[in-house]
C-alpha positions as CSV (number, residue, x, y, z in Angstrom):
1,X,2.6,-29.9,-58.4
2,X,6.0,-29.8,-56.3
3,X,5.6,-25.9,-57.1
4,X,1.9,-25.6,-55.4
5,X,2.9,-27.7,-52.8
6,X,6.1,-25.8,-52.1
7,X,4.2,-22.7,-52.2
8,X,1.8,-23.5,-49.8
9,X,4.1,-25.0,-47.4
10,X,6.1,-21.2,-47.5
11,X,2.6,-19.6,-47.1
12,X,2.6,-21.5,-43.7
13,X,5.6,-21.1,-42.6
14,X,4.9,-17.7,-43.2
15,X,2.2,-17.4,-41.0
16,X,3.5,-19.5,-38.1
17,X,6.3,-16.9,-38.7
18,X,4.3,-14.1,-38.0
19,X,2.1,-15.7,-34.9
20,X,5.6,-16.2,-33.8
21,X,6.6,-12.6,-33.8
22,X,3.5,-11.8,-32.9
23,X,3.4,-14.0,-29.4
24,X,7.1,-13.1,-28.8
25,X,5.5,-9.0,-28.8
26,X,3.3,-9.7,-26.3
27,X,6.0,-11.6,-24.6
28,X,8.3,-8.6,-24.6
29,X,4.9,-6.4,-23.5
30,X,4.1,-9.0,-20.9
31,X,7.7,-8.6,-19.9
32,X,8.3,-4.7,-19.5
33,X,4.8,-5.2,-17.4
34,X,6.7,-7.2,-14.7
35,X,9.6,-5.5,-14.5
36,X,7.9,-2.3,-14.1
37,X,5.9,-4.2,-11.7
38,X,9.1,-5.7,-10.3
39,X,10.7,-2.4,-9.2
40,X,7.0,-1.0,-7.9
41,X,7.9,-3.8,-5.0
42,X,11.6,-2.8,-4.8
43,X,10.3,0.6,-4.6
44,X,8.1,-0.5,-1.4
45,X,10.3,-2.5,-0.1
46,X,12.9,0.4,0.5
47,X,10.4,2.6,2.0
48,X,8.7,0.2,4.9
49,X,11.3,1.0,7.1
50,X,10.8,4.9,6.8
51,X,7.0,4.4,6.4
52,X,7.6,1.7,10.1
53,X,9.4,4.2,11.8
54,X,7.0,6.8,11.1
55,X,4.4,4.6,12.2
56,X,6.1,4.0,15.5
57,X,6.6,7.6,15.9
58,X,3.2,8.7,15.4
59,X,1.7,5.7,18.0
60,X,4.6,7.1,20.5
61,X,2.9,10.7,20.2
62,X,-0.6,9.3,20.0
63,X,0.0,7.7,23.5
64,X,1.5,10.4,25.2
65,X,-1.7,12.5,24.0
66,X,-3.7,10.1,25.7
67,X,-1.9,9.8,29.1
68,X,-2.2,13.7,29.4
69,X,-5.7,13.8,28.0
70,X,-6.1,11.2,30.8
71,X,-4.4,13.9,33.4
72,X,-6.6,16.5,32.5
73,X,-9.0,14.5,32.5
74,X,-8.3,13.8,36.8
75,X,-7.7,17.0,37.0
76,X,-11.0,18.1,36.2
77,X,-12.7,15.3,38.2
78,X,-10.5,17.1,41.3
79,X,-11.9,20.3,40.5
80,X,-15.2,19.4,39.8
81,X,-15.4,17.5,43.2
82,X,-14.2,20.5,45.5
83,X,-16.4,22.9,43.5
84,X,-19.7,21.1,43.7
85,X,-19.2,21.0,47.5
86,X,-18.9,25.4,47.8
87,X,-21.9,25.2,45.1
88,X,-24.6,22.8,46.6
89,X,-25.4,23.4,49.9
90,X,-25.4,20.8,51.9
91,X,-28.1,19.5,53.9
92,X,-27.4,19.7,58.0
């Protein structure tokens, strides 16, 4: 009777053995998850300044673009003006 019972308790603790080494796999899994995770954000981290600078840069060249779009732009309003007046006759 000790025997059985013996037995059966060593059948369990067999079993809660293997949950055991099972949960502490998906642990380690779960783990090499983060830390790949973990240095994704180092990894981003590092490059915000380069990718802020950039950034800065390109709004920099974006604006100048616009201030001489915004020349040309008077420029041809000028030109426009003082040609429409040799064009159109005027009435008199």
């Amino acid at each position: 009777m000790r025997l059985k019972s013996a037995q059966v308790g060593l059948k369990s603790a067999d079993k809660h053995t293997r949950r055991l080494e099972q949960a502490n796999a998906r642990g380690d899994q779960q783990l090499k998850v983060l830390q790949g995770r973990l240095e994704d954000v180092d990894h981003l981290r590092r490059a915000l300044p380069v990718t802020d600078r950039a950034l800065s840069m390109a709004r920099d060249h974006l604006m100048a673009i616009e201030a001489k779009l915004d020349i040309l732009e008077g420029a041809a309003n000028v030109l426009d003006l003082r040609t429409r007046g040799h064009v159109t006759p005027t009435s008199g």
